[in-house]
Residue frames as a rotation matrix with the C-alpha (Angstrom) as fourth column:
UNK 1
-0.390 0.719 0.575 16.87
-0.892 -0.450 -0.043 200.17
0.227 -0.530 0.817 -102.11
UNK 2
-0.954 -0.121 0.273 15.05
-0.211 0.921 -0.328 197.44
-0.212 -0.370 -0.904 -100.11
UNK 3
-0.862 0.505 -0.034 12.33
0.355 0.651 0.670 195.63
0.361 0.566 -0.741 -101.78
UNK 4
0.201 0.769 -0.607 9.77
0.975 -0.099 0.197 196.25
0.092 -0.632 -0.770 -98.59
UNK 5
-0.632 -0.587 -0.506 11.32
0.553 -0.799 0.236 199.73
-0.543 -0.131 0.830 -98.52
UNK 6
-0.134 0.460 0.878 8.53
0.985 -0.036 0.170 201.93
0.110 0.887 -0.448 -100.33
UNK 7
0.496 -0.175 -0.850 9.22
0.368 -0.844 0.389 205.37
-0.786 -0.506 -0.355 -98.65
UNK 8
0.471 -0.665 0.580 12.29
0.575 -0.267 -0.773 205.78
0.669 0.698 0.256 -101.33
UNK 9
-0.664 -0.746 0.041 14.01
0.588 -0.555 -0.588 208.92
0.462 -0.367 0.808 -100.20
UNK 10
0.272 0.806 -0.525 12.68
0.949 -0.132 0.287 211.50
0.162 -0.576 -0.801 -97.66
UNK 11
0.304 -0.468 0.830 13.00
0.244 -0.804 -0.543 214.69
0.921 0.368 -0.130 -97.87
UNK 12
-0.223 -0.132 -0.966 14.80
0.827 0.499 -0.259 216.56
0.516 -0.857 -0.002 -95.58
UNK 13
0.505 0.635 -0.585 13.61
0.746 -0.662 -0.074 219.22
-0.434 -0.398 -0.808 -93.48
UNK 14
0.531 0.260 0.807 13.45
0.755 -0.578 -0.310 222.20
0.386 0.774 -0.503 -94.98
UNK 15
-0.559 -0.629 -0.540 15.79
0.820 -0.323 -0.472 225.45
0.123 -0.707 0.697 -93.82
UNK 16
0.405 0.716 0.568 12.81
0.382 -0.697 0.607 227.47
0.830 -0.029 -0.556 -93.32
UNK 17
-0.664 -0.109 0.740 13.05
-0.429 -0.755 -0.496 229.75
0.613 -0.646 0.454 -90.10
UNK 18
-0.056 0.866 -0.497 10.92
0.728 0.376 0.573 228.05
0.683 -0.330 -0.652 -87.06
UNK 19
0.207 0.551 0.808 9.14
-0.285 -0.756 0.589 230.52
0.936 -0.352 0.000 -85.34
UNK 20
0.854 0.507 0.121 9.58
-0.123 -0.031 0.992 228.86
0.506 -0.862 0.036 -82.48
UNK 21
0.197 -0.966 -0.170 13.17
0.919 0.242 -0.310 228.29
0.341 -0.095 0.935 -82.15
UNK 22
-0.514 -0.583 0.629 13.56
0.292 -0.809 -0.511 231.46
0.806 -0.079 0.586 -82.83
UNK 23
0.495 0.616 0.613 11.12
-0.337 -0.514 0.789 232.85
0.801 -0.597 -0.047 -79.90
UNK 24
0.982 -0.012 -0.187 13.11
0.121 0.801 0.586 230.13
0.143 -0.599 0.788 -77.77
UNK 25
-0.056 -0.914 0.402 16.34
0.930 -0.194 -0.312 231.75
0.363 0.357 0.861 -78.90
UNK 26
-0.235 0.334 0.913 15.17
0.002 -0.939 0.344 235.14
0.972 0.083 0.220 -77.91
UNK 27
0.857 0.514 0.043 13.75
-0.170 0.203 0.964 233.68
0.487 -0.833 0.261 -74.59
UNK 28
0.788 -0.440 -0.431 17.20
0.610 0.465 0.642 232.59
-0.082 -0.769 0.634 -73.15
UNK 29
-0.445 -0.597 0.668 18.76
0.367 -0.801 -0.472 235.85
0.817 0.035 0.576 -74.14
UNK 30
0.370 0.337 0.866 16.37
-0.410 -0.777 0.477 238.03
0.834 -0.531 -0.149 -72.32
UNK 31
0.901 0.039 -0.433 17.77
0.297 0.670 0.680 235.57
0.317 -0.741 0.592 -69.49
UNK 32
0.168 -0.986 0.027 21.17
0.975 0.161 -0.155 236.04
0.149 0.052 0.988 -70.08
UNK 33
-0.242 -0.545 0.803 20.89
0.669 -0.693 -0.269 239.51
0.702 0.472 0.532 -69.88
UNK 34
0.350 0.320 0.880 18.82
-0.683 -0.556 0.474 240.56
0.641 -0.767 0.024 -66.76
UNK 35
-0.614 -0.789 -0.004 20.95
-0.585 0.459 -0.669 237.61
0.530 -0.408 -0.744 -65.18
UNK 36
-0.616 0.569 -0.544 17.70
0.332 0.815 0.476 235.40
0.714 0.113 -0.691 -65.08
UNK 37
-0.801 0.507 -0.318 15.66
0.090 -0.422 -0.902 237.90
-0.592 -0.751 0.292 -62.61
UNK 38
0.433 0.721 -0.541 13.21
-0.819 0.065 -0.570 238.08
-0.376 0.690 0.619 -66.08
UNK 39
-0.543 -0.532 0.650 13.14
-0.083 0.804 0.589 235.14
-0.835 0.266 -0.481 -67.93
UNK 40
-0.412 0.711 -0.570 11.32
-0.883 -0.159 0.441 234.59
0.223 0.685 0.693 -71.12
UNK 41
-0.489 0.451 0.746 8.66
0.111 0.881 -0.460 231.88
-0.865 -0.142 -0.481 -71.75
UNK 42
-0.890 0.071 -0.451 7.48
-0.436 0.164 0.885 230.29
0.136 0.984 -0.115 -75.05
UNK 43
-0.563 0.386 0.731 4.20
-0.077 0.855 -0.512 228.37
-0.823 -0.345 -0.452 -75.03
UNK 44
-0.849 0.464 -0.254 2.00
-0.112 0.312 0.944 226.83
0.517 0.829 -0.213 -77.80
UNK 45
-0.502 0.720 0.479 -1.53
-0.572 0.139 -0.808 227.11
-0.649 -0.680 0.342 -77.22
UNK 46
-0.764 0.126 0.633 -3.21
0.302 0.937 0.178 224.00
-0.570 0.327 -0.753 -77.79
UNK 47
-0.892 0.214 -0.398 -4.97
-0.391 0.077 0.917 222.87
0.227 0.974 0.015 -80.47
UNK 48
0.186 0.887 0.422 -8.69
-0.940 0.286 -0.186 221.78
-0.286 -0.362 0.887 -80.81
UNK 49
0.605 0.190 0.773 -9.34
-0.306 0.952 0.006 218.48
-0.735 -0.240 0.634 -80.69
UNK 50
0.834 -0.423 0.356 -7.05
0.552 0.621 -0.556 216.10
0.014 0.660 0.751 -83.12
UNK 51
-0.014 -0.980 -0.200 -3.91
0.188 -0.199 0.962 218.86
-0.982 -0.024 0.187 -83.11
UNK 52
0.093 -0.586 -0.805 -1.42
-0.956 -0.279 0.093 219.05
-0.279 0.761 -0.586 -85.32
UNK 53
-0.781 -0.124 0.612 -1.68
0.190 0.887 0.422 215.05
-0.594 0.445 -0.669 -85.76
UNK 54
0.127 0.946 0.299 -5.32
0.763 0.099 -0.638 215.85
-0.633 0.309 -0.710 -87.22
UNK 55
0.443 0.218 -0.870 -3.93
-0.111 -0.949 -0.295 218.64
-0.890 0.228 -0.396 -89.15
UNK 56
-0.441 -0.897 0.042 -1.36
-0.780 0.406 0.475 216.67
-0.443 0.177 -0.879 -90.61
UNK 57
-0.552 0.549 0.628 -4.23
0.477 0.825 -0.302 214.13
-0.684 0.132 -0.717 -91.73
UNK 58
0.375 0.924 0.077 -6.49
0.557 -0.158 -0.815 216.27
-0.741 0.349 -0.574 -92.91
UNK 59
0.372 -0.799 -0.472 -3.36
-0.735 -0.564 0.376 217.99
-0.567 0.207 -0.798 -95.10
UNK 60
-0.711 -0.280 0.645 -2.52
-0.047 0.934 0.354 214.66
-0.701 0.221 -0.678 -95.91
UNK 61
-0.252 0.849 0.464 -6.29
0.749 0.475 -0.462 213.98
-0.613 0.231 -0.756 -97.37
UNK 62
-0.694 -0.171 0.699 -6.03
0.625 -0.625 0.468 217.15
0.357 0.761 0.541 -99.21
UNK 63
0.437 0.818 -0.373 -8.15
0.876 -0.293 0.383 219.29
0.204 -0.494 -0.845 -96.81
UNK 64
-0.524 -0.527 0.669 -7.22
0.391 -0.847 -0.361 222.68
0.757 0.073 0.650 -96.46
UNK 65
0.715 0.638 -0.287 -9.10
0.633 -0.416 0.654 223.47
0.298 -0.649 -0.700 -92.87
UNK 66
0.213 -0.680 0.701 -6.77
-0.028 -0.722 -0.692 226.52
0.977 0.128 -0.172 -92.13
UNK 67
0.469 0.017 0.883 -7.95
-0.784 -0.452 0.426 226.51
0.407 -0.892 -0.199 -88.40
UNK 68
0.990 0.064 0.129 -6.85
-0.097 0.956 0.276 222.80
-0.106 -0.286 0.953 -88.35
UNK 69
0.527 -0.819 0.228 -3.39
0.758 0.331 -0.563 223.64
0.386 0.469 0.795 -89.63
UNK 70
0.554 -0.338 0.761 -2.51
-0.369 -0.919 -0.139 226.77
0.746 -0.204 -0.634 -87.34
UNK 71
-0.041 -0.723 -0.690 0.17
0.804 0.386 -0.452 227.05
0.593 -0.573 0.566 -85.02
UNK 72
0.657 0.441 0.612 -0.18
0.085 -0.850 0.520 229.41
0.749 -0.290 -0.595 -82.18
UNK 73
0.075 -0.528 -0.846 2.51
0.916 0.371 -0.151 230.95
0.394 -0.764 0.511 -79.52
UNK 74
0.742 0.482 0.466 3.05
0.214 -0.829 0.517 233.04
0.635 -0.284 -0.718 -77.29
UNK 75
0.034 -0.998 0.057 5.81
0.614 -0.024 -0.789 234.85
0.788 0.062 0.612 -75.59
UNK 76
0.848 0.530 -0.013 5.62
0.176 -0.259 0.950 235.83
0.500 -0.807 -0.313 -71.86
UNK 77
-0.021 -0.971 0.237 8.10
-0.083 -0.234 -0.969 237.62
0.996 -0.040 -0.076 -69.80
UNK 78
0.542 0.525 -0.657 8.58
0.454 0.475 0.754 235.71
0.708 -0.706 0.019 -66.39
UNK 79
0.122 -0.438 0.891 9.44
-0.427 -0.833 -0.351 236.97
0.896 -0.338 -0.289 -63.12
UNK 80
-0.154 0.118 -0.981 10.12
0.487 0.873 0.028 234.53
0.860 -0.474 -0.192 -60.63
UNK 81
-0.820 -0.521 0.236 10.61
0.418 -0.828 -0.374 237.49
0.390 -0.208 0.897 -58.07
UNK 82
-0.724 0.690 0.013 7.59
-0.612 -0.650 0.450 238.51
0.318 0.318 0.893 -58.37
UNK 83
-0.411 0.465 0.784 5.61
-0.280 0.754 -0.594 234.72
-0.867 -0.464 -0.180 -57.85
UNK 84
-0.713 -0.366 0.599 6.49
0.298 0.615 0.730 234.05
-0.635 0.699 -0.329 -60.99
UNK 85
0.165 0.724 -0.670 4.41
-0.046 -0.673 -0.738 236.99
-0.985 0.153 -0.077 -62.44
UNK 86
-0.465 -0.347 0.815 4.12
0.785 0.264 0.560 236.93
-0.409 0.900 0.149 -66.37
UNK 87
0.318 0.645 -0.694 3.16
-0.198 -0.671 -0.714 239.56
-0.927 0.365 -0.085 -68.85
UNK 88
0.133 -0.134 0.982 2.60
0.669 0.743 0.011 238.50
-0.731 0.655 0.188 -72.50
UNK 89
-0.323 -0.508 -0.799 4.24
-0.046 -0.835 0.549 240.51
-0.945 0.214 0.246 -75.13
UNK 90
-0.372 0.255 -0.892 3.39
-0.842 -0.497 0.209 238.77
-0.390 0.829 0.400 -78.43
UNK 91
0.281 0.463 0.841 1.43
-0.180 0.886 -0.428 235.96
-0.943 -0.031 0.332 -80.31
UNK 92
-0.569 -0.562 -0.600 2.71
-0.760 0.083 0.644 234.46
-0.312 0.823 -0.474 -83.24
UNK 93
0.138 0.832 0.537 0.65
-0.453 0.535 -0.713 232.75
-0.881 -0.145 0.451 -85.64
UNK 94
-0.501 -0.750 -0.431 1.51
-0.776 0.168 0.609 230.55
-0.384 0.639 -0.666 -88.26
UNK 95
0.575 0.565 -0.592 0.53
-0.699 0.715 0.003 227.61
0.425 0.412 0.806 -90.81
UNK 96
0.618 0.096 0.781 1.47
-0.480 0.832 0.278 224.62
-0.623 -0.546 0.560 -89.89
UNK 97
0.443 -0.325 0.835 2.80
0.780 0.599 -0.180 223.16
-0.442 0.731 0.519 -93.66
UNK 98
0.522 -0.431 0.736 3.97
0.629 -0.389 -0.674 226.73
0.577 0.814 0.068 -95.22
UNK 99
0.062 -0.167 -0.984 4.82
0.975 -0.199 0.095 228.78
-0.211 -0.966 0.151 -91.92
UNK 100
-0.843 -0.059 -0.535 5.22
-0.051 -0.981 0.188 232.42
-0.536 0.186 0.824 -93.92
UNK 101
-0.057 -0.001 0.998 2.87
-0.506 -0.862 -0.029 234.57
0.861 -0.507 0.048 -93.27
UNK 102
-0.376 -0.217 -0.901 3.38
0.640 0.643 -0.421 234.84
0.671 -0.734 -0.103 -90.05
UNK 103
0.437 0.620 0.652 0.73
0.060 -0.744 0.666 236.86
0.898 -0.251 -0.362 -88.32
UNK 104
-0.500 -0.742 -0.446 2.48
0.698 -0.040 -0.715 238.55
0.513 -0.669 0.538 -85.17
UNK 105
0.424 0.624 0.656 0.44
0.250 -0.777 0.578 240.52
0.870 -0.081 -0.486 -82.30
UNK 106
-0.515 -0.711 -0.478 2.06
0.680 0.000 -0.733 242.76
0.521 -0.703 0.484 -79.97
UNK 107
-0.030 0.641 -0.767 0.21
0.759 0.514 0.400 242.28
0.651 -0.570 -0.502 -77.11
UNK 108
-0.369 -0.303 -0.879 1.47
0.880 -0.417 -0.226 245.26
-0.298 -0.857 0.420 -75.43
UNK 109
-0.787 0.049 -0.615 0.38
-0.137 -0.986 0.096 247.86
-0.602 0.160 0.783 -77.73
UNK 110
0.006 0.778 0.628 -2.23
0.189 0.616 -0.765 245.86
-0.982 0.124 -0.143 -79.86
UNK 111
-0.187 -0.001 -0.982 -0.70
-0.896 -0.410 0.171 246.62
-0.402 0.912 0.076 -82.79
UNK 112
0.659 0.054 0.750 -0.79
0.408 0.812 -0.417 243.49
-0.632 0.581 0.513 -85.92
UNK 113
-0.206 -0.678 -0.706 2.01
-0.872 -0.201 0.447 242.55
-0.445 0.707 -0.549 -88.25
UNK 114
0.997 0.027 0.075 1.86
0.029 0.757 -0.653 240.47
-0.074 0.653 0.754 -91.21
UNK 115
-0.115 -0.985 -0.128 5.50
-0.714 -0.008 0.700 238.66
-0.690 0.172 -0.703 -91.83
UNK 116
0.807 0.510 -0.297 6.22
-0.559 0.500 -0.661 237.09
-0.189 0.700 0.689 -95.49
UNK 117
0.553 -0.782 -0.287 9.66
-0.275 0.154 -0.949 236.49
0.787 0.604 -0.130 -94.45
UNK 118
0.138 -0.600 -0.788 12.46
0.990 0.057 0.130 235.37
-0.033 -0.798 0.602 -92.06
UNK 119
-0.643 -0.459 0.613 13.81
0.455 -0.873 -0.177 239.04
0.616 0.165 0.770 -92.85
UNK 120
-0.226 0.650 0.726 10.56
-0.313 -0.754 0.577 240.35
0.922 -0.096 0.374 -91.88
UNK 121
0.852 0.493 -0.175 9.57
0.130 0.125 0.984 238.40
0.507 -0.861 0.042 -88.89
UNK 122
0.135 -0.498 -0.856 12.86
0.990 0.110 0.092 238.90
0.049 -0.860 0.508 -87.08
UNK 123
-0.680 -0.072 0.729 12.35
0.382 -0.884 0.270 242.56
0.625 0.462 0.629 -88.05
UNK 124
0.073 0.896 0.437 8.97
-0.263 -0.405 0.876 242.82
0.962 -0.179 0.206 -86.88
UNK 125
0.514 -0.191 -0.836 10.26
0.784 0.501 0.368 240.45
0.348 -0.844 0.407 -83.57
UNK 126
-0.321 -0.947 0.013 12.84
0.841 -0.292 -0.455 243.05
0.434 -0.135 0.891 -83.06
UNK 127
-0.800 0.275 0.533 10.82
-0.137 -0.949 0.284 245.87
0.584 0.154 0.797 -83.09
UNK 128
0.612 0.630 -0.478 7.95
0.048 0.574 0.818 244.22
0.789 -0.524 0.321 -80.99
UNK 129
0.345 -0.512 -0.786 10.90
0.919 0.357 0.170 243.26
0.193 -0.781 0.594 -78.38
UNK 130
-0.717 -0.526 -0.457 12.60
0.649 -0.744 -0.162 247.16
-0.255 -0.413 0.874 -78.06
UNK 131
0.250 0.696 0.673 9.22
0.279 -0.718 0.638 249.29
0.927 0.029 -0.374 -78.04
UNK 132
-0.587 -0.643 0.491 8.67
-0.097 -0.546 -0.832 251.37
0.803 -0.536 0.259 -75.62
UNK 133
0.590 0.769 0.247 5.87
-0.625 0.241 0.743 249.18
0.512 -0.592 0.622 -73.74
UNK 134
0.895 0.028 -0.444 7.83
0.151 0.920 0.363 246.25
0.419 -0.392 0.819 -73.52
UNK 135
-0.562 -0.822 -0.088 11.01
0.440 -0.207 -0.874 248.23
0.700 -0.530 0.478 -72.26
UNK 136
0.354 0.746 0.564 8.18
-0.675 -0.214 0.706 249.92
0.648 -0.630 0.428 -69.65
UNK 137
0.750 0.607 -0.262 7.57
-0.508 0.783 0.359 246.60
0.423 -0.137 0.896 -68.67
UNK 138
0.515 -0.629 -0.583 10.78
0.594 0.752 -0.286 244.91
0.618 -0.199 0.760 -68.21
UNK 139
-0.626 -0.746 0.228 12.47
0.185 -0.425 -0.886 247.97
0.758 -0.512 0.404 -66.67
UNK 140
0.131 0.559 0.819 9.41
-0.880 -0.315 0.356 248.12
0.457 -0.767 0.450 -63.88
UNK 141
0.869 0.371 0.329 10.14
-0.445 0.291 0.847 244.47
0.218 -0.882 0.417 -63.12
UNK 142
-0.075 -0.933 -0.353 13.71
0.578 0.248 -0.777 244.59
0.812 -0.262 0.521 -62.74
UNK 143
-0.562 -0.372 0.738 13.23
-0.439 -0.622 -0.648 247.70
0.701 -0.689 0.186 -60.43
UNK 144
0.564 0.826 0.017 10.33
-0.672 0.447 0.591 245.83
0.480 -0.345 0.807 -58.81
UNK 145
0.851 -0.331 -0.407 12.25
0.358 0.934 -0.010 242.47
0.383 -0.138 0.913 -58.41
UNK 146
-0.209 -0.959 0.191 15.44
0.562 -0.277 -0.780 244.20
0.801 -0.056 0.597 -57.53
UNK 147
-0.239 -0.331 0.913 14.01
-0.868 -0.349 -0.354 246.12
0.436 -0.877 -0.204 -54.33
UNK 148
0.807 0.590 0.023 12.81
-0.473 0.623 0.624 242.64
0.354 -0.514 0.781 -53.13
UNK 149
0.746 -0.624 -0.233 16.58
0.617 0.779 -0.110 241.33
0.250 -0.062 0.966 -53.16
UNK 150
0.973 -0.111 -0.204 18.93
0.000 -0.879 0.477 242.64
-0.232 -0.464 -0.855 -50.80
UNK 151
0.890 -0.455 -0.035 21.97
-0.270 -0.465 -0.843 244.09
0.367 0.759 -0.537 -52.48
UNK 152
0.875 -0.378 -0.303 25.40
0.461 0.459 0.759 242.34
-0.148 -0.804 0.576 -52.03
UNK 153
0.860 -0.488 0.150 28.18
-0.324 -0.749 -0.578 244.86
0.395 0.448 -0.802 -51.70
C-alpha cells in the first residue's frame, strides 16, 4: 500500500437489487414489446435542496434525516403517438444507504406496498405492471395510437 494512500481497500458495491435498474429494465421491455408505440419512462424526482450529495453528508456525520436520504421514482408509460402523452403507473420509494423497504405506490389503483426484498419488490412490480388498470391503460393507447397510423398491408 502507498504511504499517502489512506483509503486502504474499498469496498465494493454491494449486489443489492437497484430499484432503478430494475424499473429501467422493465422500461425497455414494455418497448420491445408494443414495438416502441408505448415506451416506458423512469424519472427520479428531485431532491430538496443539497440531494443525495447532502444526504450522503449528513449520513456521513451520523445524521439520520430520513427525508434527506430518500430516493424517489417514478414510472410513466409514454406515448409518442399521442404528443408524447404519459400516464404514471407507480412510485417507488426507497433509502438511499439501505434501499429495502421499498415503499411502492400503484398509481393506478392507489393501492401501497411495502417491499423487504428483491423477491418481494419484483413481485409486487409484477403485479403492479399486469393489473387490470394498467392493462386498461396500455391496451386503450395502443388502440388509440394505432388508429392514428395508417396500416401497412
Amino acid at each position: 500500500m502507498d504511504n499517502d494512500d489512506l483509503w486502504g481497500d474499498l469496498p465494493e458495491s454491494d449486489n443489492a437489487t437497484n430499484p432503478a435498474i430494475l424499473l429501467s429494465q422493465q422500461a425497455s421491455l414494455l418497448g420491445s414489446k408494443t414495438r416502441n408505440v408505448l415506451t416506458g419512462l423512469v424519472t427520479r424526482v428531485p431532491q430538496r435542496p443539497g440531494g443525495l450529495l447532502a444526504a450522503a453528508l449528513a449520513a456521513s456525520q451520523g445524521r439520520t434525516d430520513q427525508k434527506e436520504q430518500m430516493v424517489e421514482l417514478r414510472f410513466l408509460i409514454r406515448c409518442s403517438a399521442l404528443d408524447n402523452y404519459t400516464f404514471h403507473v407507480l412510485t417507488l420509494k426507497y433509502s438511499l444507504l439501505t434501499i429495502f423497504p421499498v415503499d411502492v405506490r400503484n398509481e393506478a389503483s392507489g393501492e401501497d406496498y411495502t417491499c423487504r426484498s428483491d423477491d418481494e419488490l419484483r413481485s409486487t412490480l409484477q403485479q403492479v405492471f399486469a393489473s387490470l388498470q394498467v392493462r386498461r391503460v396500455i391496451s386503450a393507447l395502443l388502440r388509440e395510437a394505432n388508429s392514428l397510423t395508417p396500416s401497412i398491408g
